[in-house]
C-alpha positions as CSV (number, residue, x, y, z in Angstrom):
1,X,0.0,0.0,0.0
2,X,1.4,3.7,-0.9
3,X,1.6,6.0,2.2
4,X,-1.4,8.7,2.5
5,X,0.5,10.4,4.9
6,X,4.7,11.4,5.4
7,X,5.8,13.3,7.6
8,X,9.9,13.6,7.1
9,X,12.1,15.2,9.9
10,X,9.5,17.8,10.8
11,X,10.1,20.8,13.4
12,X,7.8,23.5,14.1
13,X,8.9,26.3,16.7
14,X,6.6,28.3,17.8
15,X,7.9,32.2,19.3
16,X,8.1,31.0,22.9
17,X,7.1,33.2,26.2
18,X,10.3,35.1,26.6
19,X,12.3,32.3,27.1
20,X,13.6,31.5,23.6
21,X,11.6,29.7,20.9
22,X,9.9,26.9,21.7
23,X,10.1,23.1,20.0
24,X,6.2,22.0,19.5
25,X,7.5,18.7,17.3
26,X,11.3,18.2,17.1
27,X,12.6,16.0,14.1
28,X,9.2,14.2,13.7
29,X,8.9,11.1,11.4
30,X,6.3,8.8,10.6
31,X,4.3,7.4,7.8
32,X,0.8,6.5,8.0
33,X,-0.2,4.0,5.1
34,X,-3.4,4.2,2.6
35,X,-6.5,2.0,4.9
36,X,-4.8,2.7,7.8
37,X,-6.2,3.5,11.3
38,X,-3.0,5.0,12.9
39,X,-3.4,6.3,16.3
40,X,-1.0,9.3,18.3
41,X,-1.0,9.0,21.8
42,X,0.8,11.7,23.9
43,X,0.1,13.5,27.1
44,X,-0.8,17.2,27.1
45,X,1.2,19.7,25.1
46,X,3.1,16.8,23.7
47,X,2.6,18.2,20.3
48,X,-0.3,16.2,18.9
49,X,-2.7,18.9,17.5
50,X,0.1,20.9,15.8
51,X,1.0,17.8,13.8
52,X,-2.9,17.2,13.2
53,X,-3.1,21.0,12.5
54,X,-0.2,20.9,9.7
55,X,-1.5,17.8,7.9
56,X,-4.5,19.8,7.9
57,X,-2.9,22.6,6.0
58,X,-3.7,24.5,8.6
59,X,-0.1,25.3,10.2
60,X,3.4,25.6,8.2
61,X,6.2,22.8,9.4
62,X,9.3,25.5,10.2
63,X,11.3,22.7,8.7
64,X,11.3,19.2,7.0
65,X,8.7,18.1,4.4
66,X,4.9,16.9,4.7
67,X,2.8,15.2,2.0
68,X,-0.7,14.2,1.9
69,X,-2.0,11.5,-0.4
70,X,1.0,12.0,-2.2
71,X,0.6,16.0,-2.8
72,X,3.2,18.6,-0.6
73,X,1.4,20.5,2.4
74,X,3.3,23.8,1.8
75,X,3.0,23.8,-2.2
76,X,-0.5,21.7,-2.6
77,X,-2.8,22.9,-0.4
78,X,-5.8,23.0,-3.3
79,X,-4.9,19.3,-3.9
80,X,-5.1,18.4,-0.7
81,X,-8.4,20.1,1.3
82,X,-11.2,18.6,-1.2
83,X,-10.1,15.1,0.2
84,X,-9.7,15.6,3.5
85,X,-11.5,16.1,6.7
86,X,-11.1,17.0,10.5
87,X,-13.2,16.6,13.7
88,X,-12.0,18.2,17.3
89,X,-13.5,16.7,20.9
90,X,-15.1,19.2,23.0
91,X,-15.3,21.0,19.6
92,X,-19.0,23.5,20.0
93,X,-19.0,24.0,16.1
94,X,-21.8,24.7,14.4
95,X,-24.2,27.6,14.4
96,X,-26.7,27.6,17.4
97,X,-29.1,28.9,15.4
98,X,-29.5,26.6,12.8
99,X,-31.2,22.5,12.6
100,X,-28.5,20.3,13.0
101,X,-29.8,19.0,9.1
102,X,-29.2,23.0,8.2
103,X,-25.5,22.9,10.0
104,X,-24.8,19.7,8.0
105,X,-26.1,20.5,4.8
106,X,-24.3,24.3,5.1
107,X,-20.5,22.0,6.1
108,X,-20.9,19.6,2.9
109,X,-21.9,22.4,0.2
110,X,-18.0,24.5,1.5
111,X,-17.6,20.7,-0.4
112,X,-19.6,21.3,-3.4
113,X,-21.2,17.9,-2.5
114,X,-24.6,18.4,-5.0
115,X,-27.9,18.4,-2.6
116,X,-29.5,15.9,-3.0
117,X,-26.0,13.2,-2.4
118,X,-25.6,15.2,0.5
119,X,-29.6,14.9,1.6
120,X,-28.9,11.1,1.4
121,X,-25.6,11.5,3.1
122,X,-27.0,13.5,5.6
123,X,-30.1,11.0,6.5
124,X,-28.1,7.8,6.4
125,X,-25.6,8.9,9.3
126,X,-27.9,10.9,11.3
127,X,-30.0,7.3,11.5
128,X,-26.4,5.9,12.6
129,X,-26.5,8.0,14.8
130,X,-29.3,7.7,16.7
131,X,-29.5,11.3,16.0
132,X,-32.3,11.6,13.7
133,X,-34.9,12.7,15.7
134,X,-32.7,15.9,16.8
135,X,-32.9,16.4,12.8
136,X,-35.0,19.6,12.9
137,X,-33.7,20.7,16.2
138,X,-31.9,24.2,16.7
139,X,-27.9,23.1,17.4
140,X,-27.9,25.4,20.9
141,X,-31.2,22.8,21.7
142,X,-29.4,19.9,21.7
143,X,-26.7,17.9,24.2
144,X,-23.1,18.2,24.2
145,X,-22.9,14.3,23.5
146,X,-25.4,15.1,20.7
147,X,-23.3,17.8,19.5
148,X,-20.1,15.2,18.9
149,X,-22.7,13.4,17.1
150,X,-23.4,16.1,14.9
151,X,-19.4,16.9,14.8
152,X,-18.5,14.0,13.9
153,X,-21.1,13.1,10.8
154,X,-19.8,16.9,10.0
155,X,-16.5,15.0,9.2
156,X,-17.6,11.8,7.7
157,X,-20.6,14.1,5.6
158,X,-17.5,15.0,3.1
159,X,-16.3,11.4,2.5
160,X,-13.2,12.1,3.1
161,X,-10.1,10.0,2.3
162,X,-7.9,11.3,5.0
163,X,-9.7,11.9,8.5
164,X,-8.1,13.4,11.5
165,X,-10.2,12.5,15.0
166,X,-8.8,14.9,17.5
167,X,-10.0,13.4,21.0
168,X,-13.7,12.8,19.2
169,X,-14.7,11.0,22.5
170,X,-13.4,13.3,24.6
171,X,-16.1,13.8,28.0
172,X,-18.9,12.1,26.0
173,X,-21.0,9.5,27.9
174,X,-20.4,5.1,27.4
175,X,-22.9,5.4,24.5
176,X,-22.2,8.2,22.7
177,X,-18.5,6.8,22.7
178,X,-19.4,3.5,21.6
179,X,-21.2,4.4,18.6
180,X,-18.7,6.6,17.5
181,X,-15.9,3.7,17.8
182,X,-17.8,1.4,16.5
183,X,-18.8,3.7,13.1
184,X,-14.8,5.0,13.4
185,X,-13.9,1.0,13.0
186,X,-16.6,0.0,10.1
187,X,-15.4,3.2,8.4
188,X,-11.7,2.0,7.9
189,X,-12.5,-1.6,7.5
190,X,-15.0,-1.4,4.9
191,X,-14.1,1.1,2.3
192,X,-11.3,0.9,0.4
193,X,-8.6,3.6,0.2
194,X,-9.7,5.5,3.4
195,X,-7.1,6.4,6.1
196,X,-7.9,7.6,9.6
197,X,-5.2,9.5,12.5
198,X,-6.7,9.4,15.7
199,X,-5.6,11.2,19.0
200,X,-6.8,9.9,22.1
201,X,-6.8,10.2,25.6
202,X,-8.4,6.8,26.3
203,X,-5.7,3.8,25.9
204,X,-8.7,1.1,26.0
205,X,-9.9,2.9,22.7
206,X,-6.1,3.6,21.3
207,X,-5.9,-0.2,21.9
208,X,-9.4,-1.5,20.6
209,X,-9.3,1.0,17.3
210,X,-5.7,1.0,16.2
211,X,-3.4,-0.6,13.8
212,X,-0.8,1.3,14.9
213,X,-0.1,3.8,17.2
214,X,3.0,6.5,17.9
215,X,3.8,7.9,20.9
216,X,4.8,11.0,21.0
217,X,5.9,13.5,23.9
218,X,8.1,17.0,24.4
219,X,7.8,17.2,20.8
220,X,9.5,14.0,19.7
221,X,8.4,10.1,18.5
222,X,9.1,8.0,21.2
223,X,7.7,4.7,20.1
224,X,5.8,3.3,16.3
225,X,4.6,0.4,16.2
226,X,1.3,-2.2,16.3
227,X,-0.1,-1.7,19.9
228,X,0.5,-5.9,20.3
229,X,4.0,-5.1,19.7
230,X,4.1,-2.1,21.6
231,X,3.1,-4.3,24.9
232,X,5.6,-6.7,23.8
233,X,8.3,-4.3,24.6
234,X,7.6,-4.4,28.5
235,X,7.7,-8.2,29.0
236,X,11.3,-8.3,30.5
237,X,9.6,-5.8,32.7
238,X,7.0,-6.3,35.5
239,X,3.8,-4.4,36.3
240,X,2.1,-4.1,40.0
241,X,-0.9,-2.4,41.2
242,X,-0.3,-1.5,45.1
243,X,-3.8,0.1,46.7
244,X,-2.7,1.6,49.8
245,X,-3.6,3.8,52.7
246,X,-2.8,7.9,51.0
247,X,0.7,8.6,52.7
248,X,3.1,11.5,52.2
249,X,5.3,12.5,49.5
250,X,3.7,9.4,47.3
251,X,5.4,10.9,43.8
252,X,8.5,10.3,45.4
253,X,8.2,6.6,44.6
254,X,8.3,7.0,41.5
255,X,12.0,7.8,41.4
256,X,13.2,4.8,43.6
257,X,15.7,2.6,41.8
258,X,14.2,-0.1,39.7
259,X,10.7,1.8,38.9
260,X,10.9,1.9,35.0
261,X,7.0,3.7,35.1
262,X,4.7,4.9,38.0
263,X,1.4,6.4,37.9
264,X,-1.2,7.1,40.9
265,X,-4.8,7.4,41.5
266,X,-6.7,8.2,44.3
267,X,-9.5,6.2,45.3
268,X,-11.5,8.2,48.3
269,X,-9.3,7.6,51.1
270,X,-7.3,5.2,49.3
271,X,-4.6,5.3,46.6
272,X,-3.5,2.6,43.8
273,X,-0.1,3.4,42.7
274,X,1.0,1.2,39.2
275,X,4.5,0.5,39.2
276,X,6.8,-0.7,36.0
277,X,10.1,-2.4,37.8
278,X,12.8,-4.1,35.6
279,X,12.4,-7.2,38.0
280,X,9.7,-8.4,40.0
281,X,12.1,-8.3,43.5
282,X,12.2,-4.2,43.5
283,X,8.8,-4.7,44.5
284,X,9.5,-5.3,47.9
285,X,11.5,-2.1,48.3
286,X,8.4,-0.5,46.6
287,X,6.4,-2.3,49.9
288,X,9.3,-1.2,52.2
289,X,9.4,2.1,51.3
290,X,5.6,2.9,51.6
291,X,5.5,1.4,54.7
292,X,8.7,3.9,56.0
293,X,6.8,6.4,55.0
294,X,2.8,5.6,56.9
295,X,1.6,3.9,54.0
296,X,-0.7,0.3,55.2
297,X,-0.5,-1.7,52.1
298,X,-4.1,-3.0,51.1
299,X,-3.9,-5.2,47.9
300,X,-1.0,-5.9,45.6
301,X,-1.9,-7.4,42.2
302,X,0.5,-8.5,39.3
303,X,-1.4,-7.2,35.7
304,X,-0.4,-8.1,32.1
305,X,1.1,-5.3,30.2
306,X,-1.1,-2.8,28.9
307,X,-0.9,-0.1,26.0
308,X,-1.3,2.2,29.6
309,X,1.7,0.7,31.0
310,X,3.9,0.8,27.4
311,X,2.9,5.0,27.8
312,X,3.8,5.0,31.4
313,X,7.4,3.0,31.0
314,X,8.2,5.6,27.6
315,X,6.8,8.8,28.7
316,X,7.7,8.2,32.3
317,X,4.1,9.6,33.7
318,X,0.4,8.6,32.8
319,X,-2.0,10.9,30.7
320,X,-4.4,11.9,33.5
């Protein structure tokens, strides 16, 4: 399969806040092939959205080269926008005042998409949806959940052959997520020729959708691969949950020697901190450590390695 998208030793600097210019992507490669669902997984300011926003034609690379279905993102633009698509979480577009048919119809004629192809468009996905009885109702009307809806048949509307999903499930409820996966997955599988990037806070989905997924932080590609092979890279290593009693400087243990990765959540009055050690004995210095510092240990479970615990052990903290 050719590639639909390249990206070739890309840096973007952006003017910085008095402290120099600052480094959004840093020598960025990657190639996402033609029927591919490729996923980017990174933690805040990590440098996600400017790479989405440049192979939207959006946003200039400061250097290195970008091509889209084969055309150059600096040189190409008119070659490029008729075929492609994007769709932000949390995004509020539309127009408040208009049916969300009206806000659809108005996004697939900036497409030139002739009516009545995009009536039929319009109908089958909102029935996909479970969103066609919100049809006729005024955008500002309407649920944020059913807003995403709306966003994301916005997207699809165009029949693009290049999507970029920007956090599309981002704060929506089980449902609402779950129909958008599942569509995100049929869309890939069953046409021919169309290519999806996908950003994601939510591993479980990264996981579920993906046939491959980068991992990107400060800027720079830490990791490309399938996510089965990504979890393959932590089996030398060893993954614990510990719930515990909450106890003082709990980060700390994160820095102890052995711990490859370390995340926490608190629990109520409890806290489950998820270790990565090179070998299963630093646990018990984990054990000895908390219970130095106050900490009653609770449970201790041993967990296969997840596409979590790959992000944790590269990036060295977890997304939340």
């Amino acid at each position: 399969m050719s590639d639909a998208i390249e990206v070739k030793s890309v840096t973007r600097v952006f003017g910085g806040n008095g402290k120099g210019p600052a480094k959004a992507l840093d020598d960025v490669s990657l190639s996402v092939k033609e029927g591919e669902l490729f996923g980017l997984l990174g933690p805040n300011g990590a440098g996600k959205t400017t790479l989405i926003k440049i192979l939207a034609t959006l946003l200039l690379p400061s250097s290195g080269q970008v091509k889209v279905l084969g055309y150059d993102v600096e040189k190409e633009v008119d070659k490029i926008r008729p075929r492609i698509n994007m769709v932000s979480g949390g995004d509020v577009g539309g127009y408040g005042l208009l049916t969300v048919r009206e806000n659809l119809w108005m996004f697939s004629q900036f497409y030139g998409i002739p009516t009545k192809e995009a009536n039929e468009r319009i109908d089958h996905l909102l029935k996909l949806f479970a969103l066609d009885d919100k049809s006729n109702a005024k955008v500002r009307t309407i649920s944020t959940g059913q807003k995403q809806k709306m966003n994301v048949i916005r997207g699809f509307v165009t029949e693009p052959d290049v999507i970029y999903l920007d956090e599309p499930t981002l704060g929506l409820d089980v449902n609402a997520s779950f129909a958008i996966r599942t569509y995100l997955r049929k869309w890939v599988k069953e046409q021919k020729g169309k290519t999806m990037l996908l950003t994601t806070h939510y591993m479980v989905e990264a996981d579920e959708l993906c046939d491959r997924v980068a991992i990107i932080d400060k800027g720079k590609i830490l990791a490309c691969d399938t996510p089965i092979n990504l979890k393959r890279m932590l089996r030398r290593s060893s993954t614990f949950d510990v719930e515990t009693t909450i106890f003082p400087e709990i980060e700390s243990m994160g820095r102890l020697a052995g711990v490859e990765g370390f995340q926490v959540k608190q629990l109520g009055d409890k806290v489950v901190t998820r270790y990565v050690v090179e070998q299963e004995s630093v646990i018990a210095d984990v054990i000895s450590a908390i219970q130095s510092k106050g900490g009653k240990l609770t449970s201790l479970s041993k967990t296969e390695p997840t596409l979590e615990d790959v992000f944790i052990h590269l990036v060295g903290r977890g997304l939340e």
